[in-house]
C-alpha positions as a Markdown table, in Angstrom:
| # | Residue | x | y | z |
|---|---|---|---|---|
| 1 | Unk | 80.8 | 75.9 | 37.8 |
| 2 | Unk | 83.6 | 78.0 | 39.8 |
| 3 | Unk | 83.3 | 81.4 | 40.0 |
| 4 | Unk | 84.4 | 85.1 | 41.9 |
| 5 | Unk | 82.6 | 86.8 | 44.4 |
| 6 | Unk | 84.0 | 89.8 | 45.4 |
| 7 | Unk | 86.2 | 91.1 | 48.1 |
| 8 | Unk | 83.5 | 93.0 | 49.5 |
| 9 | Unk | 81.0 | 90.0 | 49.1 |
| 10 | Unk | 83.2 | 87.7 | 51.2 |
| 11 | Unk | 83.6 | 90.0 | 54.1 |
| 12 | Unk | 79.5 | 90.8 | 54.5 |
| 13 | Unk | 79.4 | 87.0 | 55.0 |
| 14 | Unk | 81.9 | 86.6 | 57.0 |
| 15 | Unk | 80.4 | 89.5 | 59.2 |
| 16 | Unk | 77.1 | 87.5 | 59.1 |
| 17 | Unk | 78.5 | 84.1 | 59.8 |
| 18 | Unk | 80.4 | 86.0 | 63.2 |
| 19 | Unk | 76.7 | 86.8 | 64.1 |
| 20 | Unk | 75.0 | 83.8 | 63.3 |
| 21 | Unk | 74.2 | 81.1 | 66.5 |
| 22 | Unk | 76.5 | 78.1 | 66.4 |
| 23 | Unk | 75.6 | 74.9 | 67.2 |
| 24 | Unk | 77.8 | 72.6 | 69.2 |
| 25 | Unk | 79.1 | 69.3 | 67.5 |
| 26 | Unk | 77.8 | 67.2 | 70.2 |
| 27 | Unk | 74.3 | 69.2 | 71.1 |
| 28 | Unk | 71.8 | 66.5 | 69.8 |
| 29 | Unk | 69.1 | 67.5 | 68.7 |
| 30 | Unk | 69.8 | 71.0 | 67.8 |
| 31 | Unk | 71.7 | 70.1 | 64.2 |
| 32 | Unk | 69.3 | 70.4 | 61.1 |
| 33 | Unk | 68.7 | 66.7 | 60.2 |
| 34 | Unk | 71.3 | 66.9 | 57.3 |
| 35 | Unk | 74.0 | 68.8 | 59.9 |
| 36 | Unk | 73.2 | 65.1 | 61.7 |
| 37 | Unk | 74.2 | 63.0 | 58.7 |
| 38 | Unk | 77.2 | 65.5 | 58.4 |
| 39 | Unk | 78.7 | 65.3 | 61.9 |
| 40 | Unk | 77.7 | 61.1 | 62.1 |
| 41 | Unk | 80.0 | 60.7 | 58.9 |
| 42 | Unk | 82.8 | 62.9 | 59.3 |
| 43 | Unk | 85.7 | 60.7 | 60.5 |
| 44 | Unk | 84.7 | 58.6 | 57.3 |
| 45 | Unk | 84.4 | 61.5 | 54.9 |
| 46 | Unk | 85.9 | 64.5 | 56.2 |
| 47 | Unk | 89.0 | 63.1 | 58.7 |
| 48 | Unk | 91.1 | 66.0 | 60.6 |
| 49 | Unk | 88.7 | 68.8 | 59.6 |
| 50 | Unk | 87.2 | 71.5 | 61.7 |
| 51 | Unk | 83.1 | 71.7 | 61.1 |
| 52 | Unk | 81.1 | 74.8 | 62.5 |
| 53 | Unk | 77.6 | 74.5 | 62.1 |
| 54 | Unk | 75.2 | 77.7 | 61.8 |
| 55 | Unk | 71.7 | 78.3 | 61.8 |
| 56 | Unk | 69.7 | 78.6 | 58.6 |
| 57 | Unk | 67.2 | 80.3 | 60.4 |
| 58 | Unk | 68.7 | 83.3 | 60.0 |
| 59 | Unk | 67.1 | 85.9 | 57.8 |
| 60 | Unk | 69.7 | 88.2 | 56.8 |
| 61 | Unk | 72.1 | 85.8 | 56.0 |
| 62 | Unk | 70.0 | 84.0 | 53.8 |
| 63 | Unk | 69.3 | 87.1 | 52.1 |
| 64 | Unk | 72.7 | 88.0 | 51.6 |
| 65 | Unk | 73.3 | 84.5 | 50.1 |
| 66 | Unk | 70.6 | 84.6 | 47.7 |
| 67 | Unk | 71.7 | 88.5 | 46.3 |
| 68 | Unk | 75.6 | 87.6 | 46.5 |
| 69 | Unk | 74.9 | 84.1 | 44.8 |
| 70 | Unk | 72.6 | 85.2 | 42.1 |
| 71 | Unk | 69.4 | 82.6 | 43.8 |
| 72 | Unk | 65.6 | 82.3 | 45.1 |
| 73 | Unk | 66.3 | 83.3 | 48.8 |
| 74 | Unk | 64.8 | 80.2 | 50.5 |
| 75 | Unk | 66.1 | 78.4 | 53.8 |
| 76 | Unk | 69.6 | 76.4 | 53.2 |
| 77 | Unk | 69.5 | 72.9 | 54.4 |
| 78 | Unk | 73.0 | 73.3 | 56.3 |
| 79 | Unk | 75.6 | 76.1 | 56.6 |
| 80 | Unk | 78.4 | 75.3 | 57.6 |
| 81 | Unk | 82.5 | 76.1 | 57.6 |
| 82 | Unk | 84.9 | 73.8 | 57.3 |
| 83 | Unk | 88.8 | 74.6 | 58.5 |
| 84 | Unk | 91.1 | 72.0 | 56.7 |
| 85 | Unk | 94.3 | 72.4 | 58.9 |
| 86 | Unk | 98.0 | 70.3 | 57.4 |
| 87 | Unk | 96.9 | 66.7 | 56.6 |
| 88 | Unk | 93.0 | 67.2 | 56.8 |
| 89 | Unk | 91.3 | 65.9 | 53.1 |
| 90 | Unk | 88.0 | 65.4 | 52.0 |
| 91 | Unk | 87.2 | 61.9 | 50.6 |
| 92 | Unk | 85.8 | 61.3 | 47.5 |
| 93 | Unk | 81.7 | 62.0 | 48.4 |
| 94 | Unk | 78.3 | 63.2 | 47.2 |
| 95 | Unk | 76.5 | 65.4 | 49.4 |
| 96 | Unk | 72.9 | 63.9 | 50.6 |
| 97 | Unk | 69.9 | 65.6 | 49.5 |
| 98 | Unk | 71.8 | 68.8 | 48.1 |
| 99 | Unk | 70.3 | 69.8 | 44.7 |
| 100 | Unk | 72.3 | 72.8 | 45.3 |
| 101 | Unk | 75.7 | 73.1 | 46.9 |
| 102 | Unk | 78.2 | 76.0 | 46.6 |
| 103 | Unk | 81.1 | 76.2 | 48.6 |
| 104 | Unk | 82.9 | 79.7 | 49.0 |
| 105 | Unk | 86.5 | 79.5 | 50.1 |
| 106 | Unk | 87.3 | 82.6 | 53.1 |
| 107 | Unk | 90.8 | 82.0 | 54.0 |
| 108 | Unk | 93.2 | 80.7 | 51.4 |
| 109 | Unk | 96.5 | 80.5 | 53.1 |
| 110 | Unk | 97.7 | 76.9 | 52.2 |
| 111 | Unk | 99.6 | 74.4 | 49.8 |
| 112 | Unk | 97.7 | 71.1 | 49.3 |
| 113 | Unk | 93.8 | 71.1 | 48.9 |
| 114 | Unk | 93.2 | 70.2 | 45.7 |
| 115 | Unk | 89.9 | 70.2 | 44.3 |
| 116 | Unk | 88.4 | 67.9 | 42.2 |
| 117 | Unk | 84.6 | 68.0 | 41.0 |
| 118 | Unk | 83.5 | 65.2 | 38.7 |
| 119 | Unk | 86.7 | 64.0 | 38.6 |
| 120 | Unk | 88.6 | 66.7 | 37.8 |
| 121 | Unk | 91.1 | 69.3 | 38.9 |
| 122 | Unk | 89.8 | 72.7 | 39.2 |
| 123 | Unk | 91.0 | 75.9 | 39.4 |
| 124 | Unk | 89.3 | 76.4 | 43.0 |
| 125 | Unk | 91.7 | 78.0 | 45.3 |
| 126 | Unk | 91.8 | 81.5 | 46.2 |
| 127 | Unk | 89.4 | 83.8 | 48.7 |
| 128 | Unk | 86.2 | 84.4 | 47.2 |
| 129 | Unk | 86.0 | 81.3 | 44.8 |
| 130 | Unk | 82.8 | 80.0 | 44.2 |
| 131 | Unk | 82.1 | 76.3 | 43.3 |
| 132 | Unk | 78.4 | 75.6 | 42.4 |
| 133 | Unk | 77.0 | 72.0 | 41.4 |
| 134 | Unk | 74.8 | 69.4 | 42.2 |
| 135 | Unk | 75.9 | 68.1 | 45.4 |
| 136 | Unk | 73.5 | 64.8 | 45.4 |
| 137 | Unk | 74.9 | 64.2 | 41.8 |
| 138 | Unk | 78.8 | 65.5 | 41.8 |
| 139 | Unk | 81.6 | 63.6 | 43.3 |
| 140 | Unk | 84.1 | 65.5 | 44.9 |
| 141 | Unk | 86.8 | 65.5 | 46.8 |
| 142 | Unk | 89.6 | 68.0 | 48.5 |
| 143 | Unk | 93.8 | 66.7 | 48.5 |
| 144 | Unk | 95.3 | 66.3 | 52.1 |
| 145 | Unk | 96.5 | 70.5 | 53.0 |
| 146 | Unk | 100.3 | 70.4 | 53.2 |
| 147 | Unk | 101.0 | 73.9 | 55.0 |
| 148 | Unk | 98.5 | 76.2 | 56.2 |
| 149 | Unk | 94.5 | 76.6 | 56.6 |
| 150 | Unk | 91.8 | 76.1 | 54.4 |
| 151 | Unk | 88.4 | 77.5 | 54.9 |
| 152 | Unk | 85.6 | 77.1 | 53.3 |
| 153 | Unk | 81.6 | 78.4 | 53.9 |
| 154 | Unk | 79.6 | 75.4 | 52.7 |
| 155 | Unk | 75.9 | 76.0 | 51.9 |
| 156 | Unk | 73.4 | 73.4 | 50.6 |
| 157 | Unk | 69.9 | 73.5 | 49.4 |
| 158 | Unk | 67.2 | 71.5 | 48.5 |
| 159 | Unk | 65.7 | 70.0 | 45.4 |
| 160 | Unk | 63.0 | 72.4 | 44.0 |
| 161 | Unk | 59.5 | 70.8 | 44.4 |
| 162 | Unk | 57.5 | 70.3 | 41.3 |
| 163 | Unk | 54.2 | 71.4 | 41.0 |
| 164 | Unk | 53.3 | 69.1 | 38.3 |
């Protein structure tokens, strides 16, 4: 599902991202274990893109997610940002262990990036579009940026437990 967020919504996460700890690429042991399986695959997956990876310890943010994205505020498996610069791509992927992915795009100033969810073309391009889907389930997939920057906030979270 794509959808719009507002102007306003964008820049109270983008104010909370600026204030959120960063982890290092190469800092073992301080990535979340699925922020691990992210940064071990990326030349495969993600080639020539920027990855910033953030805390999801932190409360605020979280609860700002939950009201701006309309969910149960509970802790995101990863956040992170990804800067596609000219030539970076996603490849075609699923996302490991995400039940629930959106991706939220904060700067929109390219030609290129493309994409595709399921398959198809979508109509996900400009500042404060929101793509929501199964990550685990969804392939997707981003054409190679041919001018400018595209960045996205990527959140994931997990598959609800069943009490039955």
């Amino acid at each position: 599902m794509i959808y719009k967020i507002s102007e306003e919504e964008v820049c109270v996460l983008e104010k909370l991202i600026s204030t959120t700890s960063k982890t290092e690429n190469n800092q073992e042991g301080k990535l979340t274990p699925i922020q691990e399986h992210i940064y071990e695959h990326r030349y495969s997956v993600l080639p020539n893109i920027e990855i910033e990876y953030y805390s999801t310890t932190n409360e605020d943010l979280n609860k700002a997610l939950s009201d701006i994205l309309g969910i149960e505020n509970i802790i995101p498996i990863t956040i992170h940002t990804f800067n596609y610069n000219v030539g970076a791509y996603s490849n075609r992927h699923r996302d490991t262990n995400s039940a629930d992915t959106f991706v939220i795009i904060l700067k929109d100033e390219y030609e290129g990036g493309d994409f595709h969810l399921n398959d198809e073309l979508t109509q996900f391009r400009n500042r404060g579009d929101v793509a929501r889907y199964n990550g685990s389930v969804s392939p997707h997939e981003v054409t190679p940026i041919t001018k400018g920057t595209r960045t996205v906030l990527v959140v994931w979270y997990p598959r609800k437990e069943s009490l039955i």
